[in-house]
N, CA and C of each residue as an Amber inpcrd file, in Angstrom:
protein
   372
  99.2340000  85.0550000 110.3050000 100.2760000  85.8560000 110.9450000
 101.5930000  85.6850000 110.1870000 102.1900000  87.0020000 110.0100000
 103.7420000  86.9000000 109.4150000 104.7120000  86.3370000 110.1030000
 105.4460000  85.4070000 109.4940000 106.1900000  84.9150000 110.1400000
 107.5710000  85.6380000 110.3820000 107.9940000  85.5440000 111.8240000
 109.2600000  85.9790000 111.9880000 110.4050000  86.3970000 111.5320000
 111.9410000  86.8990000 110.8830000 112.8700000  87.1200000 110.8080000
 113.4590000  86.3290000 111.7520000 113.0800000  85.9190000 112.9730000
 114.2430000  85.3260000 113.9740000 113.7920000  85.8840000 115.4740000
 114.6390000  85.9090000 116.2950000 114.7520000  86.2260000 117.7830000
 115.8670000  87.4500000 117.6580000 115.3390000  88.5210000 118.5510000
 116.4070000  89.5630000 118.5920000 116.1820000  89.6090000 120.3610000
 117.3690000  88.7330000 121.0280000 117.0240000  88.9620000 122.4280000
 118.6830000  90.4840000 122.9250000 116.9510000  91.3370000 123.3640000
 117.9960000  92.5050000 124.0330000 118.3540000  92.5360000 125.5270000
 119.6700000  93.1080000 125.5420000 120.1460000  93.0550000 126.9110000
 120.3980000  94.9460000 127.1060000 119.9840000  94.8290000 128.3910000
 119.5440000  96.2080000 129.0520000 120.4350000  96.2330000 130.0440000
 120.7820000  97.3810000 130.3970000 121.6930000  97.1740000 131.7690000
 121.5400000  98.8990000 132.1610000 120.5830000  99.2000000 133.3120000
 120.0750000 100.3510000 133.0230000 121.3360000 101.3570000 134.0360000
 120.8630000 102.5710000 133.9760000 121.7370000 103.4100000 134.8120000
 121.7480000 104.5380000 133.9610000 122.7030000 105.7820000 134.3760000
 122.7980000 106.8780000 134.0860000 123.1290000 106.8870000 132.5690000
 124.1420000 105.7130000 132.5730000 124.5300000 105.3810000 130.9830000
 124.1830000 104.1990000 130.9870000 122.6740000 104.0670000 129.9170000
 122.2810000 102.4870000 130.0890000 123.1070000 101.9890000 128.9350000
 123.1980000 100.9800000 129.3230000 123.9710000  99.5050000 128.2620000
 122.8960000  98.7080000 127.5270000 123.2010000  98.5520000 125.9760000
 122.0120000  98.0920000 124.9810000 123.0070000  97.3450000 123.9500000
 122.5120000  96.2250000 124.0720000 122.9000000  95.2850000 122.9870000
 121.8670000  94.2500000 122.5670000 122.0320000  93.5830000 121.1650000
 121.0120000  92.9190000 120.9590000 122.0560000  91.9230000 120.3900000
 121.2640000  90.7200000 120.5260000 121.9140000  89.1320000 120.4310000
 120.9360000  88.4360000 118.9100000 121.4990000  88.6060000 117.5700000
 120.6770000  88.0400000 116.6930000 121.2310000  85.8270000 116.5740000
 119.3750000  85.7150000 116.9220000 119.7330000  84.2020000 116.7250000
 119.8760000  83.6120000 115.0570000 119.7160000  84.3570000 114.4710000
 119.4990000  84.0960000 112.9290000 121.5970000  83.7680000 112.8480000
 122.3570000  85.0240000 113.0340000 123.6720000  84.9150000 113.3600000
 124.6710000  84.3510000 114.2240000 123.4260000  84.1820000 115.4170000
 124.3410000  83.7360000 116.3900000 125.6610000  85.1710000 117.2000000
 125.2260000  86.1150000 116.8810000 126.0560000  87.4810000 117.2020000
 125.7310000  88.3110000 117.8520000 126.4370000  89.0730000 118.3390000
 126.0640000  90.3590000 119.3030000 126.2820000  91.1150000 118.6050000
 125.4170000  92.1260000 118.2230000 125.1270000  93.7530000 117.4330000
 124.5150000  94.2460000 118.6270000 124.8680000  95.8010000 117.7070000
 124.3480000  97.0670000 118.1120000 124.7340000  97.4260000 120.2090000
 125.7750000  96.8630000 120.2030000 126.0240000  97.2140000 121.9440000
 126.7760000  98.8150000 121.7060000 126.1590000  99.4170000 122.8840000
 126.0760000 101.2210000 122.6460000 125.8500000 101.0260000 124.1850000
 125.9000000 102.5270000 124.2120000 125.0210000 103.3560000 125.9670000
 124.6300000 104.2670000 125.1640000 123.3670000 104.2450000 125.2510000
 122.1180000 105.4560000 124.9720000 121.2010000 105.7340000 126.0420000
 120.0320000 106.1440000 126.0980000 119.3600000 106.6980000 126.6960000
 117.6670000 106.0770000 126.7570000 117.1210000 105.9030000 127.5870000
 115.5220000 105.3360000 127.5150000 114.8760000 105.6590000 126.2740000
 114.7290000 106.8270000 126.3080000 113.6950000 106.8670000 124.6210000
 113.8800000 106.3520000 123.5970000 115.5140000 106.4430000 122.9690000
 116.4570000 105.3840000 122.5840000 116.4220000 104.2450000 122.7390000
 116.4770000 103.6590000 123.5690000 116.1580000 101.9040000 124.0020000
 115.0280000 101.5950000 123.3090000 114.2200000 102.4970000 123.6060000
 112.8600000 101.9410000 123.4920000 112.3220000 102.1800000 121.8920000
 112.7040000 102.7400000 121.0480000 112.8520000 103.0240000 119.5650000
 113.6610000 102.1030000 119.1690000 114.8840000 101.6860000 119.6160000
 115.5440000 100.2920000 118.8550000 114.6060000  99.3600000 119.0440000
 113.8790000  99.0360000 120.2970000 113.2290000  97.8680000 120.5520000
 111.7870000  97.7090000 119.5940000 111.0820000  99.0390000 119.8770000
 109.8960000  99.2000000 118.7060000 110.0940000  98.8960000 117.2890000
 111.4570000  99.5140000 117.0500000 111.7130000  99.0980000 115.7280000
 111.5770000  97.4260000 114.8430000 112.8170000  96.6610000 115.6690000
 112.7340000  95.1250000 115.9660000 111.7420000  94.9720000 115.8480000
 110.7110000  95.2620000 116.2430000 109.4100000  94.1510000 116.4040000
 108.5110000  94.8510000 114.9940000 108.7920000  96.3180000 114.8550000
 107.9690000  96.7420000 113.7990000 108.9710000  95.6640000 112.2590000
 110.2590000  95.8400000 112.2960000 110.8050000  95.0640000 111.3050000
 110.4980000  93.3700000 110.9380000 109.9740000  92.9460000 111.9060000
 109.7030000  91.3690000 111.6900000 110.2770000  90.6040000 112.7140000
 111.1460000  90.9040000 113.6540000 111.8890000  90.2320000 114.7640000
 111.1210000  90.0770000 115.6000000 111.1690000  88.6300000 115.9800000
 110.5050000  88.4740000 117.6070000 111.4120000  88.8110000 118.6270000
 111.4640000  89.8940000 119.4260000 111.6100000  90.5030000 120.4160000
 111.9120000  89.7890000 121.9150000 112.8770000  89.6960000 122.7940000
 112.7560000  89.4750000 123.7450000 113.5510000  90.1830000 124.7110000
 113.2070000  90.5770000 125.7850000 113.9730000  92.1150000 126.3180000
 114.2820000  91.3910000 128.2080000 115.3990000  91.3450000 128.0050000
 116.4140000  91.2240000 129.6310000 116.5060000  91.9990000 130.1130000
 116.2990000  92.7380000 130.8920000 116.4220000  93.8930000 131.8990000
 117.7200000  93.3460000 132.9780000 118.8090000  94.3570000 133.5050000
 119.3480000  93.7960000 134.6190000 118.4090000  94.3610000 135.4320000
 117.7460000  93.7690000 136.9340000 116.6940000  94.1110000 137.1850000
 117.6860000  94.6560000 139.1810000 117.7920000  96.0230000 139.5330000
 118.2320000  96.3480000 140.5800000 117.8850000  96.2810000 141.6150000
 116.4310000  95.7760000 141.2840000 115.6940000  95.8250000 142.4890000
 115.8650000  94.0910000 143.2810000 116.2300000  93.2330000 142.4000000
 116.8860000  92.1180000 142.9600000 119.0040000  92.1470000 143.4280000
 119.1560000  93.4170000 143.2330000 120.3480000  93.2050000 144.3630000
 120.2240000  94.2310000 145.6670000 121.5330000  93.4570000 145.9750000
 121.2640000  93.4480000 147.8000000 122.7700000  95.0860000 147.8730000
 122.7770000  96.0590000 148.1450000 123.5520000  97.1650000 148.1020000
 125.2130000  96.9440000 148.6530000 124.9400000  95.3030000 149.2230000
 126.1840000  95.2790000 150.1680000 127.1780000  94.1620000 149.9300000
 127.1490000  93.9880000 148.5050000 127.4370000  92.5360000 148.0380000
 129.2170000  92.6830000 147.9680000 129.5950000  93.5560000 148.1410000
 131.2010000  93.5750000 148.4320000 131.7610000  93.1710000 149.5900000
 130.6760000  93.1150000 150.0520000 131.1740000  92.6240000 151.9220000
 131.8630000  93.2380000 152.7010000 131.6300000  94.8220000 152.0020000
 132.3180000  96.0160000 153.1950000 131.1970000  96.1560000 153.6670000
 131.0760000  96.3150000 155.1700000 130.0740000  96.6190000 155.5630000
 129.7560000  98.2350000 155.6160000 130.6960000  98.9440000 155.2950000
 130.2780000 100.6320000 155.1420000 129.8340000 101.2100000 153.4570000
 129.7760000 100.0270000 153.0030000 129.3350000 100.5240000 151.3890000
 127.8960000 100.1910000 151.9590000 127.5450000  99.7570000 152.8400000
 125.9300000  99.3650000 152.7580000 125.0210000 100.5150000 153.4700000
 125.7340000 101.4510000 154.1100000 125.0480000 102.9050000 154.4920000
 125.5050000 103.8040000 153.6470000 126.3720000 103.5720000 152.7080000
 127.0700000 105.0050000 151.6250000 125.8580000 105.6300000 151.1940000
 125.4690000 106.9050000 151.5360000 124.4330000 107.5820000 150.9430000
 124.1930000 107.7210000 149.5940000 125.2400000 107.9170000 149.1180000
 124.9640000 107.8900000 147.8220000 124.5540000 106.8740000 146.8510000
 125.0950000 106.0460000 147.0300000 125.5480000 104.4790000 146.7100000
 123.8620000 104.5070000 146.9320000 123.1350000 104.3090000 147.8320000
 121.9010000 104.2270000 148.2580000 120.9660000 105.6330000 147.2850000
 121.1320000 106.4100000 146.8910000 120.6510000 106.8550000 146.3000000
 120.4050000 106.8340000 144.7990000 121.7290000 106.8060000 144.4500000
 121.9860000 105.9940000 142.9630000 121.0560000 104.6290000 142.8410000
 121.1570000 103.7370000 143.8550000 120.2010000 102.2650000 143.7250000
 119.5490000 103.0720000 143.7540000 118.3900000 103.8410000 144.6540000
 116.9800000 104.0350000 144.1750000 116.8210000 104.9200000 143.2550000
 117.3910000 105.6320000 142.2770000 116.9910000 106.2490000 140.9330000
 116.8540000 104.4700000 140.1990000 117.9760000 103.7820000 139.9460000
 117.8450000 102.6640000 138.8900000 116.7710000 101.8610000 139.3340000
 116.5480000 101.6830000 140.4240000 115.8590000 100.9020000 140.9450000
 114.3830000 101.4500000 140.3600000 113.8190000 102.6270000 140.2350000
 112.8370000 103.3350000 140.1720000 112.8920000 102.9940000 138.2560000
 114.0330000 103.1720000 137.7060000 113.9520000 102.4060000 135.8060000
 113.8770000 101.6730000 135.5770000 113.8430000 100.4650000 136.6130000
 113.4440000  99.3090000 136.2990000 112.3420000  99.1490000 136.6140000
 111.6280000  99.6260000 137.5880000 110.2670000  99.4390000 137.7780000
 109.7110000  99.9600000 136.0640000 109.8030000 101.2110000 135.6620000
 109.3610000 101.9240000 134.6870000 109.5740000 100.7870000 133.4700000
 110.9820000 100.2470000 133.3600000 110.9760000  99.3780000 132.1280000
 110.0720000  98.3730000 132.1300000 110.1100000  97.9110000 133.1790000
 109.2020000  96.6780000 133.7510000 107.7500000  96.9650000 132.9780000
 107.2160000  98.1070000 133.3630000 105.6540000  98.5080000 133.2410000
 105.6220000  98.6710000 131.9010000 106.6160000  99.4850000 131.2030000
 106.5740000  99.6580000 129.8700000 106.6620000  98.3380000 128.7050000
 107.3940000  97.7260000 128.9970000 107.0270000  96.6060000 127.9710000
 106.0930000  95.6280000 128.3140000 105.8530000  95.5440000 129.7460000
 104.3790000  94.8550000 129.8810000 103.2690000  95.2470000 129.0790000
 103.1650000  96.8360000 129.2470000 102.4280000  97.5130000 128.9640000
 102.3110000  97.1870000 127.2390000 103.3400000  97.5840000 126.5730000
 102.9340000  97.0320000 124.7120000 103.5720000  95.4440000 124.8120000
 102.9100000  94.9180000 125.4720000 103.4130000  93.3880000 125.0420000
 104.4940000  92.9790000 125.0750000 106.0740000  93.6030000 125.3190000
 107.1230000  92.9250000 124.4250000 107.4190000  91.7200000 125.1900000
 107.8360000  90.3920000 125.2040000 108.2490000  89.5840000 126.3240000
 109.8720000  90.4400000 127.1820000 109.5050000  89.8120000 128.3530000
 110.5910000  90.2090000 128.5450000 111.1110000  89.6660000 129.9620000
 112.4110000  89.6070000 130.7230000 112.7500000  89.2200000 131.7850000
 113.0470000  89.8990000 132.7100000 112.9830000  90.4130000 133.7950000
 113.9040000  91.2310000 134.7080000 114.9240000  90.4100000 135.4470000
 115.8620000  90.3420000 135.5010000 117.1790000  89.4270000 135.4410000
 117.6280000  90.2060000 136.2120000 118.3910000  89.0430000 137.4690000
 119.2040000  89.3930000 138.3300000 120.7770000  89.0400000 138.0040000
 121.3030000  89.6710000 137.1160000 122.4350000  89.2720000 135.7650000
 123.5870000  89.9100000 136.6380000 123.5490000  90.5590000 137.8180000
 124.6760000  90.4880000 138.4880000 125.8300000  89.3100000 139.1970000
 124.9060000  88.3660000 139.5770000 125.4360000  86.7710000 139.7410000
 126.1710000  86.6150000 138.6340000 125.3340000  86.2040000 137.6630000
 125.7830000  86.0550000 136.7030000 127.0220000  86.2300000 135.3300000
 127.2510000  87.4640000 135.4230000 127.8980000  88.4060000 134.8180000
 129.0090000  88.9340000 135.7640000 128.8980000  88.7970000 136.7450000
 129.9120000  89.5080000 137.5790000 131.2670000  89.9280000 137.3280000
 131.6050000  90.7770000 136.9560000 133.0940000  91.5400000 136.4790000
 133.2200000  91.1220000 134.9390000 132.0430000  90.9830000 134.1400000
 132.0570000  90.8770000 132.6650000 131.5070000  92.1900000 132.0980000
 131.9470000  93.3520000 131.8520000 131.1810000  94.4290000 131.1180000
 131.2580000  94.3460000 129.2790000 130.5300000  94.5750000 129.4080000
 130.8230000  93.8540000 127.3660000 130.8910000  95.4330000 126.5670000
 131.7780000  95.4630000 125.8460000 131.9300000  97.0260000 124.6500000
 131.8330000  96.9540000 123.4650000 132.0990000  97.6390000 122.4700000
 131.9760000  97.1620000 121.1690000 133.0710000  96.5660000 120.6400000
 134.2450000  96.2160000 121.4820000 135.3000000  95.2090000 121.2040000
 134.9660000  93.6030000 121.5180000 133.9300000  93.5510000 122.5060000
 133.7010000  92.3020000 122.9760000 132.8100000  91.4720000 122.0080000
């Protein structure tokens, strides 16, 4: 087996405008952070692994948050608000299946804890 180039761990952050960046461990750096589109995502990621990179793919995963985490209690019936979660909620299932599906490793991450009021751009 060929050996590696390194670790290219990607961060996903899905939605209408998904968020895509990749973290090279060879550099220690964050490249390629954009908002593109699923088919897109998924062609940077194929690529990586077709180039020699071992691959590892973070999903923010929506289906681990809770709709009401502001602690208004009227954002937690906002229809919309509730509708928007279940479209993303429904791309993460899909991302989920899809890289199971060709192998890639990957996490579904509840990166809202985490991250909370950190959005990263191509200045960051």
């Amino acid at each position: 087996m060929e050996e590696s180039k390194g670790v290219k761990v990607v961060g996903i952050d899905v939605g209408i405008n998904l968020g895509y960046a990749e973290f090279n461990s060879v550099t220690k750096k964050v490249e390629n952070v954009c908002t593109t589109d699923i088919g897109q995502a998924l062609k940077k990621i194929f690529a990586l692994r077709d180039e020699g990179w071992r691959v590892y793919v973070r999903v923010e995963d929506a289906r681990q948050f809770f709709a009401g985490n502001s602690g208004n209690p009227e954002e937690f019936f906002n229809k919309g608000k509730l509708q928007g979660a279940g479209h993303v909620k429904g791309q993460c299932y899909c991302w989920d299946n899809i890289l199971t599906a060709f192998g890639i490793e990957h996490e579904m991450a509840r990166l809202g804890a985490v991250m909370k009021g950190k959005k990263m751009d191509d200045a960051t």
